[in-house]
C-alpha positions in Angstrom: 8.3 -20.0 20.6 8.8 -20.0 24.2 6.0 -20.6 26.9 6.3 -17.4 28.3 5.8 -15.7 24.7 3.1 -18.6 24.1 1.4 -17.6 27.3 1.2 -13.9 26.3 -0.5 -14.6 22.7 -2.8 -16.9 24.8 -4.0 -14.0 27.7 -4.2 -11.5 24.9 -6.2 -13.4 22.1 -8.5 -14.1 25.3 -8.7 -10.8 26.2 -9.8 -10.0 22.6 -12.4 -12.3 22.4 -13.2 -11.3 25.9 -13.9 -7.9 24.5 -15.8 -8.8 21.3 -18.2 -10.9 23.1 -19.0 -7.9 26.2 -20.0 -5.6 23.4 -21.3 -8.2 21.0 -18.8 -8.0 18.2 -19.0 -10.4 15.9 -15.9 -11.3 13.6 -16.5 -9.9 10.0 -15.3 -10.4 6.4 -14.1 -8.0 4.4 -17.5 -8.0 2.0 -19.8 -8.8 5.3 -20.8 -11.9 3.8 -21.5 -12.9 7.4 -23.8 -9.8 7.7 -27.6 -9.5 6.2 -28.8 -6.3 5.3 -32.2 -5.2 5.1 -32.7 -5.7 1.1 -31.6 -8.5 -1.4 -28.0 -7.1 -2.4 -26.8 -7.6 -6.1 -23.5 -6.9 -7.7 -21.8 -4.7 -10.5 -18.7 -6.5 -11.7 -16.2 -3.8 -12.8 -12.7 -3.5 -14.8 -10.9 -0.6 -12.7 -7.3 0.2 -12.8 -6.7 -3.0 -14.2 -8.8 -5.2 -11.6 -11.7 -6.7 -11.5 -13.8 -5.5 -8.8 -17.4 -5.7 -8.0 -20.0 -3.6 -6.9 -23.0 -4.3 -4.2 -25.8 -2.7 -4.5 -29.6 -2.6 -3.2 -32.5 -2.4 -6.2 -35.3 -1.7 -4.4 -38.6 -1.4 -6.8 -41.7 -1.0 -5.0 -45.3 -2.4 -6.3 -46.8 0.9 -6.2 -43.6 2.7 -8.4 -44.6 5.9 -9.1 -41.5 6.4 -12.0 -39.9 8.4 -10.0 -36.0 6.9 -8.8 -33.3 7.7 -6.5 -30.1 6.7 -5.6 -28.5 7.0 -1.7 -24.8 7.5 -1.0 -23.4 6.4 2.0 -21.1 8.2 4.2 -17.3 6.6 5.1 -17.8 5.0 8.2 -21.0 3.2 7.4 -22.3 1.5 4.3 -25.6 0.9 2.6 -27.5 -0.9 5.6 -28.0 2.0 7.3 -30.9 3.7 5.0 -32.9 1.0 6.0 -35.6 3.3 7.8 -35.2 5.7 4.6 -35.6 2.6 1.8 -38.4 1.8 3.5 -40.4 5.0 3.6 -39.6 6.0 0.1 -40.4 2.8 -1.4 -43.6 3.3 0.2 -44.5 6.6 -1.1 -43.8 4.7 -4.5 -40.0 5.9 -5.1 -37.3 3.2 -6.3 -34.3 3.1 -4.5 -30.9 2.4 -5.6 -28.0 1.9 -2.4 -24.5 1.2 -3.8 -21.9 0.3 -1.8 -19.0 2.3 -3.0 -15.3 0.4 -3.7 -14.0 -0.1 -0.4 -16.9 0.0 1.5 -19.4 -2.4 3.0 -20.3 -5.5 0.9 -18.1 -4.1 -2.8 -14.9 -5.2 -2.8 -11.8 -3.6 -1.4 -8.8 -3.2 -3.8 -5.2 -4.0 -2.3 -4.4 -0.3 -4.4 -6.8 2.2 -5.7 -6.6 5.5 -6.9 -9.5 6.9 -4.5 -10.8 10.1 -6.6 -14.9 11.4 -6.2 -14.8 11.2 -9.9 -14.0 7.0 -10.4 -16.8 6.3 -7.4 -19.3 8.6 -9.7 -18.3 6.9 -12.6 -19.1 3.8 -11.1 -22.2 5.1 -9.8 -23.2 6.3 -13.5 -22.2 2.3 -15.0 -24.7 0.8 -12.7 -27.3 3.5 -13.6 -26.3 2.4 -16.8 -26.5 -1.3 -16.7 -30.2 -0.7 -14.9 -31.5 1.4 -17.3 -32.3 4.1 -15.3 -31.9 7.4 -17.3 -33.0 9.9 -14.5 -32.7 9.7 -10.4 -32.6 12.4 -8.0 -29.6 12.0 -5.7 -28.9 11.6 -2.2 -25.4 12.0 -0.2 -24.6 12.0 3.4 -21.4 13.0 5.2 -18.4 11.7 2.0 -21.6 10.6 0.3 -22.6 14.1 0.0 -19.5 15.1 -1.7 -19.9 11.6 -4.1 -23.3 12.9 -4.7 -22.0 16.6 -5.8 -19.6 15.1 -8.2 -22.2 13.2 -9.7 -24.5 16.1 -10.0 -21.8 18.1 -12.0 -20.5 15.3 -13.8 -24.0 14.5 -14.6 -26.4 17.2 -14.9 -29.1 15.3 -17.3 -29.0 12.2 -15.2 -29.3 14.2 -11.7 -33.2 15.5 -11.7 -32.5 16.5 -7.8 -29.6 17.1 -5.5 -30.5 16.2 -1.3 -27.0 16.5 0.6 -27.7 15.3 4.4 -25.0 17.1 6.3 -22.7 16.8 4.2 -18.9 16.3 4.7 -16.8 19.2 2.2 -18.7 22.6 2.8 -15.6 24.0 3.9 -11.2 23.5 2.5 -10.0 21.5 5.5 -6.6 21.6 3.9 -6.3 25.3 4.4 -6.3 24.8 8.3 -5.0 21.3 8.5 -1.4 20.5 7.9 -1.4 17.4 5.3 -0.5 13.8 6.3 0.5 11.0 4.3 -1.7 8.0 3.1 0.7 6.2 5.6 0.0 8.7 8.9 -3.9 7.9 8.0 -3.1 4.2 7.7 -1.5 3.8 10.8 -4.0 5.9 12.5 -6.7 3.5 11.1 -5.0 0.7 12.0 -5.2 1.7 15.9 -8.9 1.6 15.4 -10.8 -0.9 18.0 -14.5 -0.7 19.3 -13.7 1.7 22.4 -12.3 4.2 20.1 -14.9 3.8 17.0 -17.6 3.9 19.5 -16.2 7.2 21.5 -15.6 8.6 18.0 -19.1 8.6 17.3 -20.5 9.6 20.5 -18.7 12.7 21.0 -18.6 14.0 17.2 -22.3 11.8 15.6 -24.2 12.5 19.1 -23.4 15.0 21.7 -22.9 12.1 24.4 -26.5 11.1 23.5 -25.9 7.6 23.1 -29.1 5.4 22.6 -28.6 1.6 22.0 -29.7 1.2 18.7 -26.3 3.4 17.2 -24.3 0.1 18.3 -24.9 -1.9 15.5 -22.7 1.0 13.2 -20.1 1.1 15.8 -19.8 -3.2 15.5 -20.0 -3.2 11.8 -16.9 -1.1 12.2 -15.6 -2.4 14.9 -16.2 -6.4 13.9 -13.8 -5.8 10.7 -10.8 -5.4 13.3 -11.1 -8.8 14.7 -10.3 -10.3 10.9 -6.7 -11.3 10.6 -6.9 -8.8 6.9 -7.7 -6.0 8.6 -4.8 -4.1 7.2 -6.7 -4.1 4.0 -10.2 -2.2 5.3 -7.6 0.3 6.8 -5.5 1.1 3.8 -9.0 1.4 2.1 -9.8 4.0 4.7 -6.3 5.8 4.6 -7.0 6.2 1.1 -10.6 7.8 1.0 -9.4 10.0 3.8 -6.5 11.6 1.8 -9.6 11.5 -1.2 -11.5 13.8 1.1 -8.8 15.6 1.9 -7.5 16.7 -1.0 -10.2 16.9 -3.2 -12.4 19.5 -1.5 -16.2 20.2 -4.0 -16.5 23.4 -2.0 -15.5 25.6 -4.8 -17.8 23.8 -7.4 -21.4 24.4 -5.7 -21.9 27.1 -7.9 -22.1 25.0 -10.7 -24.8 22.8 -9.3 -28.1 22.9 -11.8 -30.3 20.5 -10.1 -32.5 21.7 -7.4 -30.8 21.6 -4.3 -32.2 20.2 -0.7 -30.0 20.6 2.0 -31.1 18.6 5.3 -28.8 20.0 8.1 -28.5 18.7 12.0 -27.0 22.1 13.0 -25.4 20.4 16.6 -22.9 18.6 13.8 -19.5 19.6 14.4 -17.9 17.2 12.5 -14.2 18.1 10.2 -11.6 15.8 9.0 -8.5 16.6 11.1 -9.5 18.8 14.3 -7.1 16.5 16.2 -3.9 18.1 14.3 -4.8 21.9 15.1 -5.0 24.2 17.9 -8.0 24.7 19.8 -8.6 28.0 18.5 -8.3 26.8 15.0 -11.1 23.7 15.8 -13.5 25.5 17.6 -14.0 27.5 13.8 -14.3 23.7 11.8 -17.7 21.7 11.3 -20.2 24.6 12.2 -22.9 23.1 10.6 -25.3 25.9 12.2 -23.0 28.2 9.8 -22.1 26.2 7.0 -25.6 25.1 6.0 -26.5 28.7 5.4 -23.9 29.4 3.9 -23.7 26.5 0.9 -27.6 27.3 0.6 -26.2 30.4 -0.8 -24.1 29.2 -3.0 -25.9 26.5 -4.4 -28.4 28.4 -6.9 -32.0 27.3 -6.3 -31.1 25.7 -3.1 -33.6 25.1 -0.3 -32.0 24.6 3.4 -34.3 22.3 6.4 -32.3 23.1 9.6 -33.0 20.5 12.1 -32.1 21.9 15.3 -30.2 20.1 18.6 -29.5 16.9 16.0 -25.8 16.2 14.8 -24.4 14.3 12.1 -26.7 11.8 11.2 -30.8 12.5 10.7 -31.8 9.9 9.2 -30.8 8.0 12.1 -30.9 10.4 15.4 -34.3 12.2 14.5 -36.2 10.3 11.4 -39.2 12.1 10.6 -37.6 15.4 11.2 -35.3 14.4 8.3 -38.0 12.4 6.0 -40.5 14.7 6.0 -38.6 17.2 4.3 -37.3 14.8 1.8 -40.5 13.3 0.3 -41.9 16.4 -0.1 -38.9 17.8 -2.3 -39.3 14.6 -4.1 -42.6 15.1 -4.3 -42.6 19.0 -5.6 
């Protein structure tokens, strides 16, 4: 190695770590075994596609548990941590709560190659139910979780007492506006990821340029996973899921949905997988939550639709008790 190429790798590993420690990134490994969330986590170990794999997962069982359970599916940037504020008031109103971490996401594990389908990650959900002896949970989805959590719901009508999808990701067939890209276009879009484009992701598409310091911690749980040396393998992960999403819309399948149906909508959400890779004419007519609600109350039968006005993609973070409220009572009816 010569000094000059030796002096480079020096000024741009600085640089890097330069970066990390201004917006107080902290290296992380690919299960976040360096990062605590909010409730003891357990795992699932799991035989899939001949590999063993485990599961993470949050039990949470309150004192005053009223029989009632249900389970809360994450959304693909983010992971179980961030129903912390939810966990907390349902387990006080007496609900258990069950938070998986699906394959490939947060603390589970995250498979070199995997056959992403919405199917496998409901099957997985359905083992754990299994293996814990719960028989019947209402269900909860946000953004991909909200597709997760429709799958379930037909897959499993007599385990799925009620449906709540929290702006959901899937009420409209992306891949009849958006030219398709290949697993590697996805992977090698992932792998430009860094904190300065994660974080202006989420701004302009979660928050309307409303940023508020407490949304950092999701964009460095993110963002920390691209200062590990194996960060090739979270991105492959999140190549895969996206091509998941992509081609495997639920759309078509709401009218099969039996459970009743709570839809919590931030109608300022604008969000759609692949705006960047159309014409402006065609984006400005993807992610119209203000529309889309309305319309998948429709189609879901005995559906009930909460419209939480000037609020984007995520609720449960951006406006809590305008999306809690809401949801313990339909728990509650």
């Amino acid at each position: 190695m010569t000094k000059h190429v030796l002096t480079l790798l020096i000024v741009v590993c600085t640089l890097q770590s330069t970066i990390a420690q201004t917006n107080n990134l902290e290296w992380l490994d690919l299960e976040l075994s360096n990062y605590q969330y909010p409730y003891p986590v357990s795992t699932l170990e799991l035989k899939i596609q001949e590999q063993d794999l485990k599961m993470a997962y949050m039990d949470v069982k309150p004192d005053n548990y009223n029989g009632k359970n249900i389970v809360l599916f994450h959304g693909k940037n983010f992971n179980g941590a961030y129903w912390k504020t939810t966990i907390e008031a349902l387990t006080k109103e007496g609900f258990r709560v069950i938070v998986p971490d699906q394959i490939g996401f947060g603390k589970s594990s995250k498979p070199e190659h995997f056959q992403y389908t919405f199917q496998q990650l409901a099957k997985n959900t359905k083992i754990l139910l299994d293996t814990l002896k719960v028989t019947k949970t209402a269900i909860l989805g946000h953004s991909m979780g909200g597709m997760i959590a429709t799958r379930f719901a037909l897959m499993y009508p007599e385990t799925t007492e009620k449906l709540i999808l929290e702006n959901p990701i899937g009420l409209e067939d992306w891949k009849l506006k958006v030219p398709y890209k290949s697993v590697e276009w996805w992977y090698e879009n992932a792998l430009k990821s860094n904190y300065e484009s994660i974080r202006k992701y989420q701004l302009v598409s979660y928050y309307d340029n409303n940023w508020k310091p407490e949304y950092d911690q999701w964009v460095n749980l993110l963002a920390g996973w691209t200062l590990n040396s194996d960060y090739k393998r979270i991105a492959w992960n999140s190549a895969l899921t996206s091509d998941m999403i992509f081609t495997q819309p639920v759309v078509y399948e709401f009218k099969n949905i039996t459970a009743p149906t709570l839809l919590i909508i931030g109608t300022r959400d604008r969000t759609a997988l692949g705006k960047p890779l159309v014409t402006d004419a065609v984006r400005e007519t993807m992610g119209l939550y203000n529309e889309l609600g309305k319309k998948t109350q429709k189609t879901i039968p005995n559906a009930k639709l909460v419209e939480i006005k000037n609020v984007g993609h995520l609720p449960h973070i951006e406006k809590f008790k305008s999306f809690i409220k809401p949801l313990i009572k339909f728990m509650k009816d």
